[in-house]
TORKOL-4160 file (C-alpha; in steps of 0.2 Angstrom, whole numbers, padded with zeros to 4 digits, m for minus):
233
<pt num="1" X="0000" Y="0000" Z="0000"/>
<pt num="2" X="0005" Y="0018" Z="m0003"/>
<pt num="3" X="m0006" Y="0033" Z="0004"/>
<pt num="4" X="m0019" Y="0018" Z="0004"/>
<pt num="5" X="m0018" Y="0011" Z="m0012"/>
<pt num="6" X="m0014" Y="m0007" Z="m0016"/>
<pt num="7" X="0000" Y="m0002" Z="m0030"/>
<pt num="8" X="0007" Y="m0016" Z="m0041"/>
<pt num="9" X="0024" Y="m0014" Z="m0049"/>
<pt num="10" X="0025" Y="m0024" Z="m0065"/>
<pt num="11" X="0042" Y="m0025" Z="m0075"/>
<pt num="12" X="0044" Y="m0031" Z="m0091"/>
<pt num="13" X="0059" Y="m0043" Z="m0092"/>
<pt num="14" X="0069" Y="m0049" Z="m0109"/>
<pt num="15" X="0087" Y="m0056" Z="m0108"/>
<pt num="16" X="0088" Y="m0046" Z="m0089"/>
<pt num="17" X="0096" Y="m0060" Z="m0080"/>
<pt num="18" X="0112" Y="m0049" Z="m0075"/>
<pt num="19" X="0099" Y="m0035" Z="m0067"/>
<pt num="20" X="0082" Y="m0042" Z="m0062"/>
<pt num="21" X="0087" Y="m0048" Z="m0046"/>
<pt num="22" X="0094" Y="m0030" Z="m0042"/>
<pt num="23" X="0080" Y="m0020" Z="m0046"/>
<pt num="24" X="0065" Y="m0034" Z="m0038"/>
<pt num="25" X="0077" Y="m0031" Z="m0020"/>
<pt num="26" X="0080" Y="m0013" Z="m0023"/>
<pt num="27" X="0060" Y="m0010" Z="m0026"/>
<pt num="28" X="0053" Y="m0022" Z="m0010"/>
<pt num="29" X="0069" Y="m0012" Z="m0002"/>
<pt num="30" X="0064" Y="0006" Z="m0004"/>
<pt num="31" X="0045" Y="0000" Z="m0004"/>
<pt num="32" X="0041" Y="m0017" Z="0004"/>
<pt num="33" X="0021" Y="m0016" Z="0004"/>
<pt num="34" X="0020" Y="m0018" Z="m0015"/>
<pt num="35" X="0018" Y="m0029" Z="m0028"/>
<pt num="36" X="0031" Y="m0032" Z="m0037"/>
<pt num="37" X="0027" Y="m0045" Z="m0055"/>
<pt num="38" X="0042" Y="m0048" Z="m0067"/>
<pt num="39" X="0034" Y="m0052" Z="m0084"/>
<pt num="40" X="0046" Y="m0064" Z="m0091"/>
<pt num="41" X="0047" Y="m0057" Z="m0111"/>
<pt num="42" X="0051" Y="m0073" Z="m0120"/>
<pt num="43" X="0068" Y="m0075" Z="m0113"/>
<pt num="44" X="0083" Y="m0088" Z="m0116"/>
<pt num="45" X="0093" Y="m0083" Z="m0099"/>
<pt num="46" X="0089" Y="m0084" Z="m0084"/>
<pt num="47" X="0079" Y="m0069" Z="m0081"/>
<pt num="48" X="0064" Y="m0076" Z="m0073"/>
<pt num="49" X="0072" Y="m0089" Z="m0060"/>
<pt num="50" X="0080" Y="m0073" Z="m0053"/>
<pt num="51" X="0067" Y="m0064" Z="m0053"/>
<pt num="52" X="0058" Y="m0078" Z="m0043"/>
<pt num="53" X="0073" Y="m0080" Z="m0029"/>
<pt num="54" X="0073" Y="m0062" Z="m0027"/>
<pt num="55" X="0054" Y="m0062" Z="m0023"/>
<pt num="56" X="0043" Y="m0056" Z="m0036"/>
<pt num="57" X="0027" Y="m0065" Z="m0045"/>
<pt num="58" X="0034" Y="m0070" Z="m0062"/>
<pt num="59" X="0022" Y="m0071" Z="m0078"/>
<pt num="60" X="0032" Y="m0081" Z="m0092"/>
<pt num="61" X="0027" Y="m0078" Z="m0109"/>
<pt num="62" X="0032" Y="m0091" Z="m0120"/>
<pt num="63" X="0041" Y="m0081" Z="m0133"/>
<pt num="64" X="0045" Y="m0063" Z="m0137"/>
<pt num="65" X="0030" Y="m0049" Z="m0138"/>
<pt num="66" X="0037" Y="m0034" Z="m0134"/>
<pt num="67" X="0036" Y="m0022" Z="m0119"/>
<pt num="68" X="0018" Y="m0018" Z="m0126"/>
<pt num="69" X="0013" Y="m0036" Z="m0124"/>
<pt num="70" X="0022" Y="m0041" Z="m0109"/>
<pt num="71" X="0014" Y="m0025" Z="m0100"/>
<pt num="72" X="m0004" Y="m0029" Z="m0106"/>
<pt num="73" X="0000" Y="m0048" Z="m0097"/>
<pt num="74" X="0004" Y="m0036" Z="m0080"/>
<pt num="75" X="m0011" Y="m0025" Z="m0082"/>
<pt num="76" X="m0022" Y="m0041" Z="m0082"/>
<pt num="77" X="m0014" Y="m0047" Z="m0067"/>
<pt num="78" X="m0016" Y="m0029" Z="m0058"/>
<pt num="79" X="m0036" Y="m0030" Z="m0065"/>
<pt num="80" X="m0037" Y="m0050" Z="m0059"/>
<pt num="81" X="m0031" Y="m0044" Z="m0044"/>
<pt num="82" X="m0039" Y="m0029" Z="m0038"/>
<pt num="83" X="m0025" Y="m0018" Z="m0036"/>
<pt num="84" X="m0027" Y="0003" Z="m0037"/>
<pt num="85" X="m0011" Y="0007" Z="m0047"/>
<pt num="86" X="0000" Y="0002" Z="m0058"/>
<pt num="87" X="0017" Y="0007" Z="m0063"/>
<pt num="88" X="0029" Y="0001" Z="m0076"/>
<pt num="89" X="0048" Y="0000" Z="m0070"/>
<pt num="90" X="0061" Y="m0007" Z="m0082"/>
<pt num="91" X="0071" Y="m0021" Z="m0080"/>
<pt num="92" X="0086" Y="m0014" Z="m0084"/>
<pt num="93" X="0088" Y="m0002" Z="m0065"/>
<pt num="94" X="0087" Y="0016" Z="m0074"/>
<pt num="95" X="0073" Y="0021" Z="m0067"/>
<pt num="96" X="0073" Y="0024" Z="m0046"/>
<pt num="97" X="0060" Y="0018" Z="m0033"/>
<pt num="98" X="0060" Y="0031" Z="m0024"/>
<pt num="99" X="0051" Y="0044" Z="m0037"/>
<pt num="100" X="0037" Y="0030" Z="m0035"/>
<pt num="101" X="0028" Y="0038" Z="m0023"/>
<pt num="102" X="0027" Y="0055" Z="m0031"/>
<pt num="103" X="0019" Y="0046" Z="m0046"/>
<pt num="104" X="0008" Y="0037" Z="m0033"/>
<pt num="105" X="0002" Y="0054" Z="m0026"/>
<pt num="106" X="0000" Y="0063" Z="m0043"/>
<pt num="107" X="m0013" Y="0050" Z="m0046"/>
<pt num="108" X="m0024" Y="0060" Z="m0035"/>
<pt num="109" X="m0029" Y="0071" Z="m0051"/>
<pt num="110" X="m0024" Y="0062" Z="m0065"/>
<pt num="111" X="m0027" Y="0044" Z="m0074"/>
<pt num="112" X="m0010" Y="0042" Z="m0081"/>
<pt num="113" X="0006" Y="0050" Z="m0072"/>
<pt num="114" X="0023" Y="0050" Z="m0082"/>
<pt num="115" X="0039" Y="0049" Z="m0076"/>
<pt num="116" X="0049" Y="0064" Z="m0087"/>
<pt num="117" X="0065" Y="0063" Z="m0089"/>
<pt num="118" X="0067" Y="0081" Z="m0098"/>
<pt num="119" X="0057" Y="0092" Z="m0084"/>
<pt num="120" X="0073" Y="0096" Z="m0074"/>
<pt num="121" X="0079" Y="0084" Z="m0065"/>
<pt num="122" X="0095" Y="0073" Z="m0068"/>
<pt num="123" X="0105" Y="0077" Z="m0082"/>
<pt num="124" X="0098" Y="0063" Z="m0094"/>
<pt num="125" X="0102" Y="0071" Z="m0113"/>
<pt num="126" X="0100" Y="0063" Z="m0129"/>
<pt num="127" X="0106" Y="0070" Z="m0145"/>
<pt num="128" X="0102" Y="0071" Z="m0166"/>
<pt num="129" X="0088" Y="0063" Z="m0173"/>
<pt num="130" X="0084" Y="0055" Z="m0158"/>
<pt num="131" X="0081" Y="0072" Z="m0147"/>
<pt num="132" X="0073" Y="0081" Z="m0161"/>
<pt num="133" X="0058" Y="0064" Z="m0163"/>
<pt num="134" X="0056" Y="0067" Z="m0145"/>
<pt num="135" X="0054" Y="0084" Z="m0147"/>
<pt num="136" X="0040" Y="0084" Z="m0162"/>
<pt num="137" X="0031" Y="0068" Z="m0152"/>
<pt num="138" X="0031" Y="0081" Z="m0136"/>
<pt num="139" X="0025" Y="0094" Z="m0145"/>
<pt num="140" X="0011" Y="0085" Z="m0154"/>
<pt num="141" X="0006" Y="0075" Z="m0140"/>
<pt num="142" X="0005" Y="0089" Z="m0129"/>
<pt num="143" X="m0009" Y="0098" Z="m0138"/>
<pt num="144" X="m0019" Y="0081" Z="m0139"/>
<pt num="145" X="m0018" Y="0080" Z="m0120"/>
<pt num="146" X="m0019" Y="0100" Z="m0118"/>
<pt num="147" X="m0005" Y="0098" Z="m0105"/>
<pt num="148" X="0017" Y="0100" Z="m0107"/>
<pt num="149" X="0022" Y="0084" Z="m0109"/>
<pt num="150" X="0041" Y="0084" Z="m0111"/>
<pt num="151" X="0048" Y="0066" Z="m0111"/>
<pt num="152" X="0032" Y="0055" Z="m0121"/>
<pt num="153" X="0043" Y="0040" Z="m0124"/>
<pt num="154" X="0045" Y="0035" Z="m0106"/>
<pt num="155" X="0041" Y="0021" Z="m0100"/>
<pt num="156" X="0041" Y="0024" Z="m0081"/>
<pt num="157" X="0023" Y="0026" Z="m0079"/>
<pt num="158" X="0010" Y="0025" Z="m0069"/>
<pt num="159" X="m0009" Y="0024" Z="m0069"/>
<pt num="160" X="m0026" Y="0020" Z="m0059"/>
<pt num="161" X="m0038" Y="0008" Z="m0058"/>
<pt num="162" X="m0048" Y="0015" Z="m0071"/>
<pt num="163" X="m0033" Y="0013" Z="m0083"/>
<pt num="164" X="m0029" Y="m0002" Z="m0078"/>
<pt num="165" X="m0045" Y="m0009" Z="m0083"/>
<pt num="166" X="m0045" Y="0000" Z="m0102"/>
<pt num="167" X="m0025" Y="m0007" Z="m0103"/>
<pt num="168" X="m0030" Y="m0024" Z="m0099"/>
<pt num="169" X="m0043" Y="m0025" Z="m0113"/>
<pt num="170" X="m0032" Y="m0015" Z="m0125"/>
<pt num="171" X="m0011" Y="m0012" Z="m0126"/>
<pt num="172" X="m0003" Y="m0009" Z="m0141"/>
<pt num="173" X="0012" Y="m0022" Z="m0146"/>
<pt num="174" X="0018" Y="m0012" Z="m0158"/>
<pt num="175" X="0038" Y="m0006" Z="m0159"/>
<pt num="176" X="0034" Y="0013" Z="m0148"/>
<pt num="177" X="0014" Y="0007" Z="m0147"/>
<pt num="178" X="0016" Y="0007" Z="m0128"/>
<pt num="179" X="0025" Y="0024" Z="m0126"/>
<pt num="180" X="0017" Y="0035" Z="m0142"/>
<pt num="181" X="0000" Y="0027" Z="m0147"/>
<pt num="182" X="m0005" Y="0024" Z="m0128"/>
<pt num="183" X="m0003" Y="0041" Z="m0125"/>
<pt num="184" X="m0014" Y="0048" Z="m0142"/>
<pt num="185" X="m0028" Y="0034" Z="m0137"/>
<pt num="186" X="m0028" Y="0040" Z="m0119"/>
<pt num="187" X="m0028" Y="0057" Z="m0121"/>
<pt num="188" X="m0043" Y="0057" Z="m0135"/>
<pt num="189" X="m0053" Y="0046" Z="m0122"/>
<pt num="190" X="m0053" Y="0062" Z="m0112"/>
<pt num="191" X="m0040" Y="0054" Z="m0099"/>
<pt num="192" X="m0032" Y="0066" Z="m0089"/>
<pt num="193" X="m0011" Y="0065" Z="m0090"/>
<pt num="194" X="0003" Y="0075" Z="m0082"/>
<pt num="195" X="0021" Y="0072" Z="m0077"/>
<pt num="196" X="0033" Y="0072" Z="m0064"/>
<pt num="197" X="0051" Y="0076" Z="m0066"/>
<pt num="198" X="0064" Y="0061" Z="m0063"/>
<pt num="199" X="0080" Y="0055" Z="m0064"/>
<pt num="200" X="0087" Y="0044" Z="m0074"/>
<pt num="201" X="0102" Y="0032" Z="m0070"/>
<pt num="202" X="0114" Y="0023" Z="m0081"/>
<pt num="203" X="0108" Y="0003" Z="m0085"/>
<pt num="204" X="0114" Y="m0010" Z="m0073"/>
<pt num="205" X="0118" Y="m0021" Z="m0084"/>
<pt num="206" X="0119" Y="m0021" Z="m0103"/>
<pt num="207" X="0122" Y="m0011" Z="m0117"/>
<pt num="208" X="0111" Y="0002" Z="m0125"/>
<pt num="209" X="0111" Y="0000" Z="m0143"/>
<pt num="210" X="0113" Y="0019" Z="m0149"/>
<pt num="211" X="0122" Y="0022" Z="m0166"/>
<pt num="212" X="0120" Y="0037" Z="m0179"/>
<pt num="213" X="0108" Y="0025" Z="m0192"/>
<pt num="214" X="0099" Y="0017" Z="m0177"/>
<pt num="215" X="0094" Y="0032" Z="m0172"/>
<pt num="216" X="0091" Y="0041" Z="m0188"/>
<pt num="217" X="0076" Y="0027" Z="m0191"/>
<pt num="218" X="0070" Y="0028" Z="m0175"/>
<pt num="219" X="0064" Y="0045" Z="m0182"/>
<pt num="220" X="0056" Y="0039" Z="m0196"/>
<pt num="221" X="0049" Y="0024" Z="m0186"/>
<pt num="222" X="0042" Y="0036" Z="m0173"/>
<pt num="223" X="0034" Y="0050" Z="m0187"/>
<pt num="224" X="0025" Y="0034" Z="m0194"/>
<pt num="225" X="0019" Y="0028" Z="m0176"/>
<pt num="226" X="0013" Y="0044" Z="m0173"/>
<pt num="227" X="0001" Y="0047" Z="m0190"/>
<pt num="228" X="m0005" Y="0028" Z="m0186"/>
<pt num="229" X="m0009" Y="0032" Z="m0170"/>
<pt num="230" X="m0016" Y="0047" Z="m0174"/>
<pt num="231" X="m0028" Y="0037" Z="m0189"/>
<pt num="232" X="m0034" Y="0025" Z="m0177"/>
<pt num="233" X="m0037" Y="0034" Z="m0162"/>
């Protein structure tokens, strides 16, 4: 429980076996009357037996979906299971437990609470095409939800019941489905959204896989996501 809701952590898990345990210990650590679920993503390592001795409930999926489609698994669960709040937390350790809370309280107002990593805390930067899709997503997405929105690709989230239920029933798999077209859906079902400022910290374990080409077609890929999600909304 936090400020008296039953909150459920769920994080989605691919290939995480050097972290997962970390971030399970360091989330019932820093908040030990939560839920914690490790949706195993289709991995070959050994992500979800770690996650499992480090105390979480783990959902295996018998192969690869995607974020979108492990964190529609956990949204099931947090429905099935009568929890108030949800709130997506990666695998990978960059995002801190202890801004939970503030996402918790924002809740309070709002059906779905970002966690921003361009609103002035941390020093988070990213640079070229990359910066400049965020940019145009933050714009456009900030009049569809007539609020600033600053950092609509990330994926530290949270959302209430009433969310929790329509995520359940509907999550996009799609490659940026869960960050872009979430937000265009939401926003034109007259959800309320808002964000927090947090910090972001280097990965625990792994590589980020950032190069000039990657990024210049992640670009393209999120203009494209973007008019789709736009269409179909």
């Amino acid at each position: 429980m936090i400020n008296g809701k039953r909150v459920l952590i769920i994080i989605p898990a691919w290939n995480e076996a050097e972290s997962i345990a970390d971030v399970v210990r360091e989330v019932r650590g820093e908040l030990p009357s939560v839920g914690i679920i490790v949706v195993d993503d289709g991995s070959t390592d050994d992500t979800a037996a770690r996650a499992a001795e480090a105390g979480a409930v783990v959902a295996r999926l018998p192969f690869n979906l995607g974020v979108g489609g492990a964190m529609r698994t956990g949204y099931r669960y947090a429905r099935d299971h009568g929890f108030d709040v949800a709130i997506q937390v990666d695998a990978d350790g960059q995002h801190d437990p202890r801004y939970i809370p503030k996402l918790v309280d924002a809740l309070d107002e709002h059906d779905l609470v970002i966690g921003a990593r361009f609103a002035g805390e941390g020093g988070y930067s990213v640079k070229g095409p990359r910066k400049w899709a965020m940019r145009m997503l933050s714009t456009v997405l900030s009049r569809l939800s007539r609020t600033k929105l600053t950092d609509t690709t990330s994926g530290h989230r949270a959302c209430n019941r009433r969310l929790i239920e329509f995520f359940a029933n509907w999550y996009p798999a799609e490659y940026l489905g869960d960050t872009i077209e979430v937000l265009v859906r939401v926003a034109r079902n007259g959800y309320k959204i808002t964000q927090i400022p947090v910090a972001m910290r280097p990965r625990m374990a792994g590589t980020p896989s950032n190069s000039p080409v990657k990024a210049s077609i992640y670009l393209g890929r999120a203009f494209i996501v973007l008019l789709l999600a736009i269409i179909r909304a």
